[in-house]
Every structure is written in structure tokens, then in C-alpha cells.
C-alpha positions as CSV (number, residue, x, y, z in Angstrom):
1,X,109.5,86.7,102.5
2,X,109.0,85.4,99.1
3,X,111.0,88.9,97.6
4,X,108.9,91.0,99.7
5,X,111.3,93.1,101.3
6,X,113.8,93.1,98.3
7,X,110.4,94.6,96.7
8,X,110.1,97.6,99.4
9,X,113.1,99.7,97.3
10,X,110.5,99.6,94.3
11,X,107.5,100.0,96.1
12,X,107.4,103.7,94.8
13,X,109.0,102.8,91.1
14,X,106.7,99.9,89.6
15,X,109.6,97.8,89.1
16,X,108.4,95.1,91.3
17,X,107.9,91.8,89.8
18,X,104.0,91.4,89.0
19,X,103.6,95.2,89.2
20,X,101.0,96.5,87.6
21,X,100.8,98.3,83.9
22,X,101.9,102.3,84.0
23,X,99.0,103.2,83.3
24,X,97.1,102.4,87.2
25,X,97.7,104.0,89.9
26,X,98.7,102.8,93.6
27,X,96.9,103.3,95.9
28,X,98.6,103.8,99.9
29,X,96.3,103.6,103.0
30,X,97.2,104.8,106.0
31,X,96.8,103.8,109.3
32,X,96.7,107.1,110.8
33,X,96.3,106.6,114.6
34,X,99.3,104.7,114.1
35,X,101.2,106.7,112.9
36,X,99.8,109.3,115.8
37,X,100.9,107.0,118.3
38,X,104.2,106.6,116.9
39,X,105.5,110.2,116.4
40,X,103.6,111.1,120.1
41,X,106.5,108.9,121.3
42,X,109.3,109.3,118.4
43,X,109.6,113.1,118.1
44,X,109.9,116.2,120.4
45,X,107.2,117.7,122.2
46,X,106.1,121.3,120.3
47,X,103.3,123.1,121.2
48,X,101.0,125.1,118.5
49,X,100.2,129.2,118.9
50,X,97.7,128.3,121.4
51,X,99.9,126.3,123.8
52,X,98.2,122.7,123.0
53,X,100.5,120.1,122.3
54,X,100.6,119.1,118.8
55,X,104.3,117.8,117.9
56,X,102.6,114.2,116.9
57,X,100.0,115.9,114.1
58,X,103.1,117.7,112.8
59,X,105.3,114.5,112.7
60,X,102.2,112.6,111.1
61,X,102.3,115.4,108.4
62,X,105.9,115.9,107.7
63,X,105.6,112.1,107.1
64,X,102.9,112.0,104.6
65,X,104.3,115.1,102.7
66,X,107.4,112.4,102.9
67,X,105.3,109.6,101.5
68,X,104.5,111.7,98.6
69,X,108.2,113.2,97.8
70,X,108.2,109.4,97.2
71,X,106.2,109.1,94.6
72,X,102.7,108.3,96.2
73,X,99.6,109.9,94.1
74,X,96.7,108.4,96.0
75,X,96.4,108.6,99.7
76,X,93.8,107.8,102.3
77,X,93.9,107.6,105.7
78,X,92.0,107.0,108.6
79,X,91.8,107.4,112.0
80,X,90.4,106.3,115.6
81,X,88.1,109.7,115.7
82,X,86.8,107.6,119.1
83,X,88.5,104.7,120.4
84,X,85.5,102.9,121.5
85,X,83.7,100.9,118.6
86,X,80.8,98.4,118.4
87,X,83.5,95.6,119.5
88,X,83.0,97.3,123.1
89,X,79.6,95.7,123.2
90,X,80.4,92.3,121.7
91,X,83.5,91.7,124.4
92,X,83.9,93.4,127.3
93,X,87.5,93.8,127.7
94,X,88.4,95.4,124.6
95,X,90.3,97.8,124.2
96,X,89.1,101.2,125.6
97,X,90.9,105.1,125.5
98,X,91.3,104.7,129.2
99,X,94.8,105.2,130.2
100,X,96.0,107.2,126.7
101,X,97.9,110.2,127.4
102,X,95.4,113.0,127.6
103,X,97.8,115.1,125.3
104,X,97.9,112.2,122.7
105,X,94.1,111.6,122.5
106,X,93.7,115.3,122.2
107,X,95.5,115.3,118.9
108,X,93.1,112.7,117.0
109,X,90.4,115.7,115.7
110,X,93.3,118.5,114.9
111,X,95.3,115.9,113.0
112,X,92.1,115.0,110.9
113,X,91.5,118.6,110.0
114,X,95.0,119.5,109.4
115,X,95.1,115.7,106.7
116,X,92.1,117.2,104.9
117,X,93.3,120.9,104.6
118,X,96.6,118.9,103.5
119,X,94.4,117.9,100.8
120,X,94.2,114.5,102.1
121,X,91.1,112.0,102.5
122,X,90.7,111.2,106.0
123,X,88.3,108.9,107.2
124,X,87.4,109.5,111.0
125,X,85.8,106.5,112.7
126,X,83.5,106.4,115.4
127,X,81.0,103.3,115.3
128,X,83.8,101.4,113.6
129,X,87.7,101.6,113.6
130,X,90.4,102.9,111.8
131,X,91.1,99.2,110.9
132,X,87.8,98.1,109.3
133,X,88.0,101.7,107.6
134,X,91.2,100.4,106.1
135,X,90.0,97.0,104.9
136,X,86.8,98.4,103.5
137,X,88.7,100.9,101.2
138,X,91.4,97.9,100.3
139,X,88.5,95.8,98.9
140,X,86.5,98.0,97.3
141,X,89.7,99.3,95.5
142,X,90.5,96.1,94.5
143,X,87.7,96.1,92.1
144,X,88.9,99.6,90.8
145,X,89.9,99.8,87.1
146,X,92.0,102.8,88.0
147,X,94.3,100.7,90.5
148,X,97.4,99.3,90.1
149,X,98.6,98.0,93.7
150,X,97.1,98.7,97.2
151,X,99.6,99.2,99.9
152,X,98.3,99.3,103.5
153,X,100.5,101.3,105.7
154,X,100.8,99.4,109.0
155,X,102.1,96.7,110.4
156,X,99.2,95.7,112.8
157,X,99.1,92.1,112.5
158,X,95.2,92.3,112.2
159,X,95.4,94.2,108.4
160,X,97.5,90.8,107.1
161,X,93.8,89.4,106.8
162,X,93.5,91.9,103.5
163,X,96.5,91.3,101.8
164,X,95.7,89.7,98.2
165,X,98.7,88.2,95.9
166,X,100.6,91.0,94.4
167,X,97.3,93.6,94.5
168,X,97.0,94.7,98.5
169,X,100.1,94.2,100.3
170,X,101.0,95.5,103.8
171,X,104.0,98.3,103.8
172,X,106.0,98.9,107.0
173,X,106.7,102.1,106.0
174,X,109.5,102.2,109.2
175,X,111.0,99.1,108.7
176,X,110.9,99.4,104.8
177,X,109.5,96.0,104.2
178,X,106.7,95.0,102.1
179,X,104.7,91.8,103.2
180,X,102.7,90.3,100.3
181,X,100.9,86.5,100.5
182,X,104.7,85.0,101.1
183,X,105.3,87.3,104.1
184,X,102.3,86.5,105.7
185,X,102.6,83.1,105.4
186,X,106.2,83.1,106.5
187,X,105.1,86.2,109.8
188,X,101.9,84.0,110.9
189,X,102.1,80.5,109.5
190,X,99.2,80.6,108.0
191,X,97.6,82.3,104.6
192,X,96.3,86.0,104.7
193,X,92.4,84.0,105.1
194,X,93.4,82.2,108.7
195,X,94.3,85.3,110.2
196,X,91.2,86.1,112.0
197,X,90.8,81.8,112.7
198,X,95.0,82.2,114.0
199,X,94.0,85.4,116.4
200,X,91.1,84.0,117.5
201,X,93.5,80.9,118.9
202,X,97.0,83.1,120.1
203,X,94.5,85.6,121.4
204,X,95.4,89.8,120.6
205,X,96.7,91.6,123.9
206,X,96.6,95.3,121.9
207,X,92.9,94.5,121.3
208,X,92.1,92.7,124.7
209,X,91.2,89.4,123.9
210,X,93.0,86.6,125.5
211,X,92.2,83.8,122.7
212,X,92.3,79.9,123.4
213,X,94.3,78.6,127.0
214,X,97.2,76.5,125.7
215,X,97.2,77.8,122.1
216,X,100.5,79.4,120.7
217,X,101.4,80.6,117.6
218,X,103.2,77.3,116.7
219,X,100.5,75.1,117.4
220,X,97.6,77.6,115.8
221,X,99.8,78.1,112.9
222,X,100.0,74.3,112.0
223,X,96.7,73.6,112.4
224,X,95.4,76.4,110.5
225,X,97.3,76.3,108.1
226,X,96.4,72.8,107.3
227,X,93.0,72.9,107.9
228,X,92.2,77.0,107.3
229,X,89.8,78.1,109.8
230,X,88.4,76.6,113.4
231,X,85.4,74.7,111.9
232,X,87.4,72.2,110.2
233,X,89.5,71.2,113.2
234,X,88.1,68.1,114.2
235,X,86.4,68.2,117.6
236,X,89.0,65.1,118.8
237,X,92.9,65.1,118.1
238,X,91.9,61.3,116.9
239,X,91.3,62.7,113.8
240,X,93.7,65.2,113.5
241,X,96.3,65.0,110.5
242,X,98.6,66.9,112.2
243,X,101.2,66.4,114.7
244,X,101.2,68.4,117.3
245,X,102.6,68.7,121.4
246,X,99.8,68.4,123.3
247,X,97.1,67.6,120.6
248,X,94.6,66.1,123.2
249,X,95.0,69.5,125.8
250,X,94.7,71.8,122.9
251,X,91.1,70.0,121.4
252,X,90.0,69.8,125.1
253,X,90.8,74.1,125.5
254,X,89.0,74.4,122.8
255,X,85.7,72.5,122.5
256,X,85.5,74.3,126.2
257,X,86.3,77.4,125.2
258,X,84.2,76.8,121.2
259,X,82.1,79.9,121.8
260,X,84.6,82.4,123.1
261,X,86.8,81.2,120.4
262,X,83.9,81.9,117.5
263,X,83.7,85.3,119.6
264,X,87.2,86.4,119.3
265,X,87.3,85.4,115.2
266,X,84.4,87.9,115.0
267,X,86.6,90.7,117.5
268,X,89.4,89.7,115.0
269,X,87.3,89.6,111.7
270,X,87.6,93.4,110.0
271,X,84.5,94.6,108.3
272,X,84.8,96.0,104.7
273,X,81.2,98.3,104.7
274,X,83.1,101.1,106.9
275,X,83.4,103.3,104.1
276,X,83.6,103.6,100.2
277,X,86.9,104.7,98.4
278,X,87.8,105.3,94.8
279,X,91.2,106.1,92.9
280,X,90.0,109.0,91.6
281,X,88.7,110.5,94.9
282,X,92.1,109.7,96.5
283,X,94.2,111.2,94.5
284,X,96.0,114.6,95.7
285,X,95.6,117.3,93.9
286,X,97.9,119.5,96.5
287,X,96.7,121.4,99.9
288,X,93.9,123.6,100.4
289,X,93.8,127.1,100.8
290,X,93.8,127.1,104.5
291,X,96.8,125.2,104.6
292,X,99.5,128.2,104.6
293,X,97.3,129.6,108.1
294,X,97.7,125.7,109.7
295,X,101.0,125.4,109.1
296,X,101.5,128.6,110.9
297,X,99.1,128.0,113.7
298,X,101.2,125.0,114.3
299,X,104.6,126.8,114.2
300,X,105.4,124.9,110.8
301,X,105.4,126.9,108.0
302,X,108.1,124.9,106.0
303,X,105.6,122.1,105.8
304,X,103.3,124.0,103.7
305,X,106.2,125.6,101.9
306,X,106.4,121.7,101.2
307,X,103.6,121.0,100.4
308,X,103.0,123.7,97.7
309,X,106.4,122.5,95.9
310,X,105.0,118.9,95.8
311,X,101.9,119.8,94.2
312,X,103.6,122.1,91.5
313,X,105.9,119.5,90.7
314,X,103.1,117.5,89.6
């Protein structure tokens, strides 16, 4: 992975090769309904003072307050406020809430207000998704003085499309790994640019898109990554420079399938007007006043114990 995992031990020290000067901050973005989904099925279930299950929003919390005993200074995350977006209307089997654990999708607006009492920016989507919320504040930070690095906390394939050099890089904050340019290239096949041109080919089952008949990862991979994106595949395996099993089937699938295929790059393709982030307005300054009364609502008053330690340690 061209030293990006051996760079996920200094992820929180700045001693990874390329890092940026002291003086900038980095900058973590969090994928927050995955993280929801992952403690809903990782940790016990626990119930808040009112009887509503909310052992996932304390999970997600007890891992941010972990992110920041790290060393993290500037947080953001966002969140699936409604499942459906405007994706819904361009493909009809995208992915919808139905079928979601009633007491996981009821979790979504409690962990956004118990993030921002936290002291943390959330950004709730509705009309768009968590994903294009995370994009939009990766490339706007980019341009950010102020920043150092940009990590992107997920491993959803579909973020791999915003990592940039050494400057936004994707952290799998569970598997400890750190995918940069290399990693993607080494993951997909293809550079950080071809992954909406590769999903649009292999298809996404987690988003519902089925992608081009006949096309794997091995044959999309090579292609792309010789020629980029799926206008400069040439319409006949004639021309193509490179070898691949079943050339003729694959060109056939997909001047045939040409518009779906332009349709799922667009499904696949995150937008980066979802919202607007700064360094300055994502850095934590410690919880709110109404954080003590959350924690205790939710039977967890060590976390704001926590919480209130962090923030005079800084």
C-alpha cells in the first residue's frame, strides 16, 4: 500500500513521511452513520432513562471521545439524517431505509444532538448524503491554509474517489490502516479519479446499482486504469490496447448498456456543494453545557466525565 498502513501508527503524531509542517492542523471526517451501523451491531444493547434504545449513539460517542484521546483537534461528522436522497429519483433501485432495524434508524436524530452538545460539528443530510457531505468538506478543506492532512474516516469504497496524494487520505479507523493514492490504486486497480468510471462497471450492491453484465473488477480495473474513465474506451475491442478475457463480450455489454453505465458513474460520482467546512470551525473547543444532563439521560455519565478531562487537557 505504498507505506500506507505502516503510516496508520503516525496518523495522530505527524511523523508520516510527506506530513505536513506543525504548524496545520488535521483535519478527521467522520462517516457517522457508519459508525452508527457498526456499534448497533458491535456493542450491547442499553436503553436511555426513557426506555429507547440508544447503545449505538453511546458507542458512536465513546469512540469519538477515543478519536480525540488520540490526538485529533478537528472533527466533523455527518450523517444520513434521511436515507433517501436525490439518487432515489435518478435510479430506481437505490438504496432506500426499508428494511433497517426500526431501533437503529431511530438513533440517527439523538446521535446528531448528542455530537453537537459533544461539541462536535455534525452535518445532517437530507437532499444529499452523508457521503457527498464528506467529499464536499474534503475539498473545500483542501484549499484551507489552516490544514495539514484530511483524513476521511471510512472505508466505503465510494470516498476512495477524494483521496489526493498525501493531503486527504482514507483512515480505517477499525482496521488501523490508512489508504493514500498507493492504496487505492493497489484496493481498486485504478487511480482515486476512475473510481466512479470502475463502480459504474463492477456495479455497487450497498447502493443498488448492478453496473455493466460481464464486467469484474479485473477487467474494469485494467481498462480503467489504462484508459481512466468510460469515454475513452474505444467502442470496439479492435482498438483496444489492452488484453483482456473476453474483450469482444465486454465492448458488446457495454455499448448496450452505454446509458445505464453513464447513469451509474453519476449514482457513483459524490458531489462536493453539500456543505461548507473550515479548520477553524471544526476544531473542538470541549462539550457544551448540556452535555453533563445527556450523558445522564443516556445512563453514561463517565463519558462526559471524559469529555471534560479532554478539553482541560488542551
Amino acid at each position: 500500500m505504498l507505506a500506507d498502513g505502516a503510516a496508520c501508527a503516525a496518523v495522530y503524531t505527524g511523523s508520516m513521511s510527506g506530513a505536513a509542517a506543525p504548524s496545520k492542523s488535521d483535519v478527521h471526517l467522520v462517516d457517522g452513520t457508519y459508525e452508527l451501523f457498526r456499534h448497533y451491531y458491535a456493542v450491547p444493547r442499553s436503553q436511555d432513562r426513557a426506555g429507547l434504545e440508544i447503545g449505538a449513539v453511546r458507542g458512536v460517542l465513546a469512540s469519538m471521545l477515543a478519536l480525540l484521546r488520540n490526538g485529533a483537534t478537528h472533527i466533523g461528522v455527518a450523517t444520513d439524517h434521511v436515507i433517501e436522497s436525490f439518487r432515489n429519483e435518478m435510479w430506481h433501485g437505490y438504496k432506500r431505509g426499508d428494511g433497517i432495524d426500526p431501533d437503529l434508524l431511530a438513533q440517527f436524530e439523538p446521535l446528531e444532538r448528542a455530537l453537537e452538545t459533544m461539541g462536535i460539528v455534525v452535518w445532517p443530510m437530507r437532499e444529499y448524503e452523508a457521503d457527498d457531505a464528506l467529499a464536499s468538506a474534503a475539498a473545500g478543506l483542501t484549499s484551507d491554509q489552516e490544514v495539514g492532512r484530511v483524513f476521511i474516516c471510512t472505508p466505503d469504497k465510494d470516498l476512495a474517489q477524494c483521496v489526493v496524494d498525501n493531503r486527504v487520505v482514507q483512515l480505517d479507523r477499525r482496521a488501523r490502516t490508512v489508504r493514500g493514492v498507493g492504496g487505492v490504486l493497489e484496493k481498486f486497480g485504478v487511480l482515486p479519479a476512475s473510481i466512479p468510471d470502475y463502480l459504474a462497471l463492477v456495479g455497487d450492491s450497498a447502493d443498488g446499482y448492478p453496473g455493466v453484465v460481464g464486467w469484474g473488477a479485473k477487467s474494469s480495473s485494467m481498462l480503467l486504469r489504462h484508459y481512466g474513465y468510460l469515454e475513452a474506451i474505444p467502442r470496439t475491442s479492435d482498438a483496444w490496447q489492452v488484453q483482456v478475457r473476453g474483450a469482444n463480450r465486454l465492448a458488446v455489454a457495454l455499448t448496450e448498456s452505454w446509458d445505464d453505465a453513464l447513469l451509474f458513474r453519476d449514482l457513483a460520482t459524490l458531489r462536493t456543494d453539500a456543505v461548507v467546512a473550515t479548520a477553524e470551525a471544526l476544531r473542538w473547543e470541549g462539550p457544551t453545557d448540556g452535555f453533563v444532563a445527556l450523558a445522564d439521560h443516556l445512563g453514561a455519565s463517565q463519558l462526559a466525565e471524559q469529555a471534560a478531562a479532554l478539553a482541560a487537557a488542551r
